[in-house]
N, C-alpha and C positions, 0 to 999 in steps of 0.2 A: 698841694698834691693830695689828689682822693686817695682813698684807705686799698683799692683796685694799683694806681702807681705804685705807693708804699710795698703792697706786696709782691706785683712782677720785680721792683728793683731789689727787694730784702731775697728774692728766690734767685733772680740773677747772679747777685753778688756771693751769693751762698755754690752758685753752681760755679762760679768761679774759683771761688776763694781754693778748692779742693785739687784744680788745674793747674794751681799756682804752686801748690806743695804736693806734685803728684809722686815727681821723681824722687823727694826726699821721704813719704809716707810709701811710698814702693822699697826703701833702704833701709827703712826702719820696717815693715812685717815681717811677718816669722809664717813660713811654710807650712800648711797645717794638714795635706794631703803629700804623701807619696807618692811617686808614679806606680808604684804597682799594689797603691790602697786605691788607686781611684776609682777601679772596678766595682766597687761595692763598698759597705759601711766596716766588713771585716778582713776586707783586701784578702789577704796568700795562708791567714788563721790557718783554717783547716787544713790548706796541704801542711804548714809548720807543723798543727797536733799530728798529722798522719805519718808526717817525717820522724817526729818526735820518738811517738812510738813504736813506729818500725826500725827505729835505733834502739829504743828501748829491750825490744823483743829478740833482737840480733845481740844483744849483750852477752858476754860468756858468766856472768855474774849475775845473770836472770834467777838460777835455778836458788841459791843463794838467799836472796832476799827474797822472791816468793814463797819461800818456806817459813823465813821469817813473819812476812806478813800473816800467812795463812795459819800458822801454828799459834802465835799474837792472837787471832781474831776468834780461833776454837777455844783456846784457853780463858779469853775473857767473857765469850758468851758462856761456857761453862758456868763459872764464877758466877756469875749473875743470875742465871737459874736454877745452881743449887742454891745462894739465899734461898729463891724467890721460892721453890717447891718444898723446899723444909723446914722454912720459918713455922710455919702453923703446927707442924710436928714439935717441932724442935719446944714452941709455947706450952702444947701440951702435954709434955714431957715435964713443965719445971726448968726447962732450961732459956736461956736466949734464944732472943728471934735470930741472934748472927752465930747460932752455933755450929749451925751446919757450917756457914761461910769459914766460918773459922777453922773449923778443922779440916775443908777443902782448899781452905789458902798455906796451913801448915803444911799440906802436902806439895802444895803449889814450890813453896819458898823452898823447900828438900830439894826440888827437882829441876830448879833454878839454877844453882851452883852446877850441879850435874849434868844439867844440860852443856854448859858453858865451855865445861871442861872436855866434854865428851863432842864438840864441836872442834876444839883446840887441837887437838891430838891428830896425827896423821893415819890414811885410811891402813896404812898397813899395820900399825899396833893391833887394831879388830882381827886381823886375821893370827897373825903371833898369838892375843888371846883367846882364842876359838873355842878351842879344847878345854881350858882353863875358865870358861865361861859355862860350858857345855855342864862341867861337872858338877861347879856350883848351882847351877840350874835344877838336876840331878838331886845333888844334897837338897836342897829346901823343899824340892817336892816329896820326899820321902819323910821330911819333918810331919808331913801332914797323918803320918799314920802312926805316928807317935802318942801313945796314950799319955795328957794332959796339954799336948799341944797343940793336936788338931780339932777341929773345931768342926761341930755341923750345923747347914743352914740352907734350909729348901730343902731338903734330902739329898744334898752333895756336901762331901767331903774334902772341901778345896781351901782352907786358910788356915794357917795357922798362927797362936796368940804368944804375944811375948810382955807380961802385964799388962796395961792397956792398950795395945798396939794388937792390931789384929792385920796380917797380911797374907797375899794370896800368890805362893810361889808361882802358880800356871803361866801369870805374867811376862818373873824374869825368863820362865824357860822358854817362851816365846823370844826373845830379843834373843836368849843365847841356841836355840834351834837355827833362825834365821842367820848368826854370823856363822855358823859352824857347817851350813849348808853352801855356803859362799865359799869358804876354805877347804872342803872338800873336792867341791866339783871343780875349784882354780886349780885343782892339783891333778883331780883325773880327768878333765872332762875330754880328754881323748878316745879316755876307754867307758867313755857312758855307753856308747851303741853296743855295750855286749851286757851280755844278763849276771856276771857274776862280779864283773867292778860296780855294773847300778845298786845293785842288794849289796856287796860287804865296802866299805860298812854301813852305807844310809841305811839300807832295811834295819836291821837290827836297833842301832840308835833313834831313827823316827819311829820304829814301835814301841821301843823302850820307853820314849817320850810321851808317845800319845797312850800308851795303856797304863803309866803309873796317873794319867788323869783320866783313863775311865775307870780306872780302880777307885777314884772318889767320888762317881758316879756326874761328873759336869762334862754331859752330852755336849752343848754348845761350846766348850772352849776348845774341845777334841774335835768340832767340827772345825773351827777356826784354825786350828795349829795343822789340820789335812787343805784346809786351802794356803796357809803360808808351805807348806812342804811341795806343793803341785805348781802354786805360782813360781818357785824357786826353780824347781824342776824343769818346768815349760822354758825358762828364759835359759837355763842351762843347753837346752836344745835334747834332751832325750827323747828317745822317736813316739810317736804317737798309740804305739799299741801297747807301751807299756803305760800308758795313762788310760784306756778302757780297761785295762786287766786289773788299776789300782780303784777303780772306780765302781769296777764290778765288788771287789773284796769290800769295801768300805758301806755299799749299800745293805752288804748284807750284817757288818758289823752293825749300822746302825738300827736294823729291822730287829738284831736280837736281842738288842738294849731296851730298846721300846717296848719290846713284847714282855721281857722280864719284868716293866719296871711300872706296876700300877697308876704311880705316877702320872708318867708318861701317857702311858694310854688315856688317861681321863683327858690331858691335854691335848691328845689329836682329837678326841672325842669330840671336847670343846669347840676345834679349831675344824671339823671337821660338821658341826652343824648343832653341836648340844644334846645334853641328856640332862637326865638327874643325878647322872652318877658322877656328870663332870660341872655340875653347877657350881661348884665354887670354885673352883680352876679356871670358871670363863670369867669371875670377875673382872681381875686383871684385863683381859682383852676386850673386853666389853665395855667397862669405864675409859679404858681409853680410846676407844673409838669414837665415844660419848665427848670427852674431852676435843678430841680433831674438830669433831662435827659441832662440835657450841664456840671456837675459836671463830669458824668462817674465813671471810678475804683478813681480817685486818686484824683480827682476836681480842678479847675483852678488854686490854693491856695489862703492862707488869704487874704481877703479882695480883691479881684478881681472877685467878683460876679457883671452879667453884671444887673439881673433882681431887684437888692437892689436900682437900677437909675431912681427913681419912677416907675417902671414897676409892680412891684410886692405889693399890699396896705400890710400892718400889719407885714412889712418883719421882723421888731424887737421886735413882739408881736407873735401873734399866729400863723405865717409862719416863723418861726426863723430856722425850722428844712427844711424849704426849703434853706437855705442860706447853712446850715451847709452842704447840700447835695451838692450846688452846689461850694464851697470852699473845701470844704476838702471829697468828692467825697462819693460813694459806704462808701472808709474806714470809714469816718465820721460817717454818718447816721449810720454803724454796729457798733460801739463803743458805741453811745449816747442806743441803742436797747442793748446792752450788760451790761450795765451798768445799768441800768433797770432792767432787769432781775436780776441781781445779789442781788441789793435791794430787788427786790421778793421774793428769796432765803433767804435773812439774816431774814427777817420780818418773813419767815412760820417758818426758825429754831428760831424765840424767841419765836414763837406762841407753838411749839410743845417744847418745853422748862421748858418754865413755867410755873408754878402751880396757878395762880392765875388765877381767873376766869375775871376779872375787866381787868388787863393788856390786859389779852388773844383777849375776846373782841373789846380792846381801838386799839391793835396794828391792830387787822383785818379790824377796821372800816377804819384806817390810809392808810392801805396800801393798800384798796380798793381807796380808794380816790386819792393818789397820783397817783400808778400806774393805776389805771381808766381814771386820764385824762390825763394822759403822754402816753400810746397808742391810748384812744381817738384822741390827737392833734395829731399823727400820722400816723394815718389813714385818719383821713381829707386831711391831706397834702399829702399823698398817693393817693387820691382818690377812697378811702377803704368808705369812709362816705359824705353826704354831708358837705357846710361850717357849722362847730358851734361854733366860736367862744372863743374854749377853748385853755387857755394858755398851753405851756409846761412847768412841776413844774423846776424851780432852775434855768430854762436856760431863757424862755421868759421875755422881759420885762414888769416891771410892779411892783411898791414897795408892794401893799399887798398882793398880789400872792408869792412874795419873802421872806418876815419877817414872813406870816404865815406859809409858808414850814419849813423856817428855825426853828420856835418855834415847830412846828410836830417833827424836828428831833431832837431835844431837850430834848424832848418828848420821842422820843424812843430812846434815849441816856439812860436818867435814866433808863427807864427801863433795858434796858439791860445791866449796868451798878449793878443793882442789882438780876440779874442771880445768879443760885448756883455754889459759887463758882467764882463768877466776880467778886469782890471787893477785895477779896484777890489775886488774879491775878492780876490784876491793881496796888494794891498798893506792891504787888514784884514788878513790874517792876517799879514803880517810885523809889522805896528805891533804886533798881541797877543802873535806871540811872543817881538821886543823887551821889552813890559811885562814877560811872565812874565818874561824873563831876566835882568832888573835886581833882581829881588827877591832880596836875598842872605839866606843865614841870618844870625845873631850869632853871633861866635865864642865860645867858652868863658867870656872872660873880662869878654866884655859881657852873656853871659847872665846872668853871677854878679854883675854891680854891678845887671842889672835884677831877679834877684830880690831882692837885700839892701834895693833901693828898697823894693818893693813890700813887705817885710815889716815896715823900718819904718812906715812910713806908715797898715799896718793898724794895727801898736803905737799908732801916734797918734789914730789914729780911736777903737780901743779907750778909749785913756787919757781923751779926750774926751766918752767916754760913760757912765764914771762918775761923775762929781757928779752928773748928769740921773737917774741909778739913784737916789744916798741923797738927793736932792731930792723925787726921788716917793717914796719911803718916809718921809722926812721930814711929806712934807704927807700921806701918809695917816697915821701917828701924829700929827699936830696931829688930823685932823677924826675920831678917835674920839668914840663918842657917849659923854656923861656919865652915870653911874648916879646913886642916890639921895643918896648922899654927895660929893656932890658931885661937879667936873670932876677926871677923873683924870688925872694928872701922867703928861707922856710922856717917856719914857726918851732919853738920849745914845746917843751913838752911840761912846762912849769903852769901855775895857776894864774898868769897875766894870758899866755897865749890864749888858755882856753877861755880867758874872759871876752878876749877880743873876736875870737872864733862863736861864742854864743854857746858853749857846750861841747862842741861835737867833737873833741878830743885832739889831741897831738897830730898834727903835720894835715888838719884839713881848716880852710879858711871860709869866713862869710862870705858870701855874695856884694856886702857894705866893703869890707877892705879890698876884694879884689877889686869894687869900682874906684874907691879912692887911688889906689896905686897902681891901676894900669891907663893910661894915657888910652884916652879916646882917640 
């Protein structure tokens, strides 16, 4: 046979052989397409992701965890760039590089517990406290004019020290403004369309509030605490001409602050094109601009900002967003801008949400206030505004700018926590993630007593199914058909038969004995 035979027969027989075991290699594959992956490599994917999330987005339990996440994501970027902007300070002080960290996470941990608790509590306790919030507010802004406990710093009179603990009441009376403006207008807002329930008592209480802090001369947090008052107001629904008539008053409050306050003037000066007389006022906004502009698309990375090497003043306070700009580039600064917005987003869907009038209010005043001075501090550091002085919330440092943010989100935790429909969302998903987390694996040594089980036990079934095997061969050697010579004798199943048989086991015979014992 040439080497040409050899291989059409070895290819023959190869095409066959596969022919032979087609039906039983068809019983044995496994399905490795779906009818509705066949369409592509990622089959129904995306509509699933798009199913997915538009479940997700329809969740009453949305507003919830988005707060969570976002609140999470502000707080740890914070953390991380107050290191990264006060270590070189902090070195050249004498002190540790993790000093700043440190005493930004001391305030962190404060506002942790508070947070928790202040998520806990139902939204109507906020309002029962209003008043009782309102005065305390009150009180500690007043401490500030207390000769050995208030404190000056930039030429404002806004914190005051309790041994080494320096803090800045404007804060809490922002959080207790915004619940106390929630609780008034739940109570009148029938009678806002008339001019003497809008004035008594908000008039007097919001000027009370906003002039015992321009009595410490901090323009910018009196600006802040007029847009939590207007955002409150607008969602309350008072008519439109009493917001020009409030907006007329306030412009010209702010023209005679300015004008009085040499300060100030150097600062628009600055901000307004430069002089000599406002040359050191523009540092600030000029180093930081300087800072934006040497970040670029991607920024020098962590902690390699050249302008945090005393060049730039308030780098780990109210220019913290110049740092992020010049570390972590363009990307940075649209993240921190994105992430803001998104808050935006989750505060108007509670606002259009829920049905209370008091929430409605409480969250509008909030999220005037935060987001107010978180684009504020933005636009200064932009060069959008002149200097004012105002922190970015979650990320600058500063403990009572920090624990009062955190106690805000707190705040709109409960509430949105009790959304229609939030609470039982919520607590599905805890009962499931409980399920999942009871399921333990088996250790080593019980996986090996359950596989020993299982293997006897096959042994057993096996052993069980042999008699049933020489049973059926059994009865098919009884009902062979008889030839002419009669019925033929069926073999044992003993080790003479099989000898006589050649091998080939119980109840089947050679060819040599059927010719001996059946008559030709």
């Amino acid at each position: 046979m040439t080497i040409q035979q050899t291989r059409r027969t070895g290819t023959a027989g190869s095409s066959r052989r596969p022919a032979a075991g087609d039906a039983a290699a068809r019983r044995r594959s496994t399905a490795v397409l779906r009818d509705d992956e066949a369409d592509g490599a990622l089959g129904e994917v995306p509509g699933r992701v798009r199913a997915g999330i538009a479940t997700w987005l329809r969740s009453p339990a949305l507003d919830f965890y988005a707060l969570l996440a976002i609140g999470g994501l502000l707080l740890g970027l914070g953390l991380v760039m107050v290191l990264s902007s006060s270590a070189v300070i902090s070195i050249a002080k004498g002190d540790s590089a993790y000093s700043g960290l440190f005493r930004q996470g001391r305030f962190a941990l404060i506002g942790l517990p508070l947070l928790v608790l202040a998520a806990l509590v139902p939204p109507a306790f906020y309002k029962r406290m209003a008043w009782r919030l309102l005065i305390l507010g009150f009180l500690l802004q007043l401490l500030v004019f207390v000769p050995g406990l208030g404190v000056d710093a930039y030429g404002n009179r806004n914190w005051i020290r309790f041994g080494s603990m320096q803090l800045q009441p404007s804060e809490l009376l922002k959080l207790a403004l915004a619940v106390w403006l929630g609780a008034i207008v739940a109570m009148k807002h029938r009678m806002l369309d008339r001019l003497f329930h809008l004035v008594v008592p908000i008039g007097p209480v919001v000027g009370l509030a906003i002039g015992l802090v321009v009595l410490g001369h901090d323009l910018g947090t009196a600006l802040v605490m007029c847009m939590l008052v207007a955002g409150s107001l607008w969602v309350a629904g008072v008519p439109r001409r009493w917001f020009a008539a409030a907006a007329g008053l306030g412009l010209l409050g702010v023209l005679a602050m300015t004008i009085t306050s040499p300060n100030r003037m150097a600062r628009i000066g600055s901000w307004l094109g430069g002089s000599e007389q406002s040359a050191v006022s523009s540092d600030q906004s000029t180093h930081g601009l300087m800072a934006l502009a040497e970040g670029g698309w991607w920024g020098r990375g962590l902690g390699e900002s050249h302008q945090k090497w005393g060049l730039l003043p308030a780098a780990d306070n109210d220019y913290i967003f110049a740092i992020i700009g010049e570390e972590l580039g363009l990307l940075g600064t649209l993240s921190v801008l994105v992430l803001f917005g998104l808050l935006a987003l989750v505060m108007f869907r509670m606002i259009t949400r829920i049905d209370d009038l008091f929430v409605q209010v409480t969250v509008a005043g909030v999220s005037a206030w935060i987001l107010g001075q978180a684009f504020t501090n933005m636009m200064v550091v932009t060069g959008l505004l002149p200097v004012l002085g105002v922190p970015l919330p979650f990320i600058s440092a500063g403990g009572s700018a920090l624990v009062t943010s955190m106690l805000a989100l707190g705040m709109l935790l409960s509430f949105a926590r009790h959304e229609p429909g939030a609470r039982e969302a919520i607590g599905a998903r805890i009962r499931r993630v409980r399920g999942s987390a009871a399921i333990v694996p088996a250790s080593g040594a019980t996986a090996g007593r359950t596989s020993r089980a299982r293997t006897k036990a096959a042994a057993r079934s096996t052993a069980g199914a042999e008699p049933k095997t020489k049973t059926k061969a059994k009865t098919r050697a009884a009902s062979t058909p008889t030839t002419k010579g009669g019925p033929q004798p069926s073999t044992t199943a003993g080790p003479k038969a099989r000898t006589r048989s050649g091998g080939r086991g119980p109840g089947l015979t050679s060819r040599a004995t059927r010719t001996r014992r059946s008559p030709r």
